[in-house]
N, C-alpha and C positions, 0 to 999 in steps of 0.2 A: 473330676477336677484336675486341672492341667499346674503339675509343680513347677514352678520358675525356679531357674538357676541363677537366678539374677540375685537375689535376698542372701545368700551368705557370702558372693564374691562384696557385694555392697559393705557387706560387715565387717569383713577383712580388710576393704578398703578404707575402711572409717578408721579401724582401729588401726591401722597401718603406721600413718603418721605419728601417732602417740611411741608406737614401739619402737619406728626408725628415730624418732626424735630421744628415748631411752637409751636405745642402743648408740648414738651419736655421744650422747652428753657421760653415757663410762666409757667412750672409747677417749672422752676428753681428761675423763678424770683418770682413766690406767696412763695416758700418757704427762697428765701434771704430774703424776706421782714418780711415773719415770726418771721426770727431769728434775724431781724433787732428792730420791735417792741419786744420782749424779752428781746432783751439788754436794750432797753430804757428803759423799764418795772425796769431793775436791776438798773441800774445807777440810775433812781429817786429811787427806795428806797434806795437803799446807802446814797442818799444827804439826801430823807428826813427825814433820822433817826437821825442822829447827827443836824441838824437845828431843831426837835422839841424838844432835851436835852438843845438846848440854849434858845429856848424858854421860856422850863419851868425854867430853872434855872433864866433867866432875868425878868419871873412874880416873882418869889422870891424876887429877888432883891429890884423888885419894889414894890413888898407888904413890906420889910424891910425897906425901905425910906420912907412910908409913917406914917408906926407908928413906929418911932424908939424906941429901949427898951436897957439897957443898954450891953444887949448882942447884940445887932445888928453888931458893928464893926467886933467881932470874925464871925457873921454870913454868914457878905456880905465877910469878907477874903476865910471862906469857900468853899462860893457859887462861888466867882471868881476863887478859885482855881479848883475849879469841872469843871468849863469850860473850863478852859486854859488843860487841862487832857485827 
């Protein structure tokens, strides 16, 4: 009896589509996830640029309170106002 070569290229071919179509839909998903981690990426630097202007402006504050001088009032209006901005 004469073996075909034809029956497992067939099988392969069958199955082909199932696996390129697997392999398509996580190459879709490593790359949503990509753009997923990006955006997080941007959002926390957006937050934490203005949270370390408050920061620094509240160590101000707090160095102003601790040794007050007679400029301090106009300082800490300043410095409050810089934040509120």
């Amino acid at each position: 009896m004469r073996r075909s070569y034809r029956t497992p290229t067939r099988r392969w071919n069958s199955a082909w589509p199932n696996a390129r179509q697997r392999l398509e839909a996580e190459a879709r998903h490593a790359e949503h996830f990509a753009l997923l981690g990006r955006l997080a990426t941007g959002v926390s630097h957006e937050i934490r640029n203005p949270l370390s202007a408050i920061f620094l402006h509240v160590d101000l504050l707090e160095e102003e309170t601790r040794t007050p001088s007679p400029a301090s009032a106009a300082t800490v209006a300043d410095t409050l106002m810089e934040i509120k901005t």
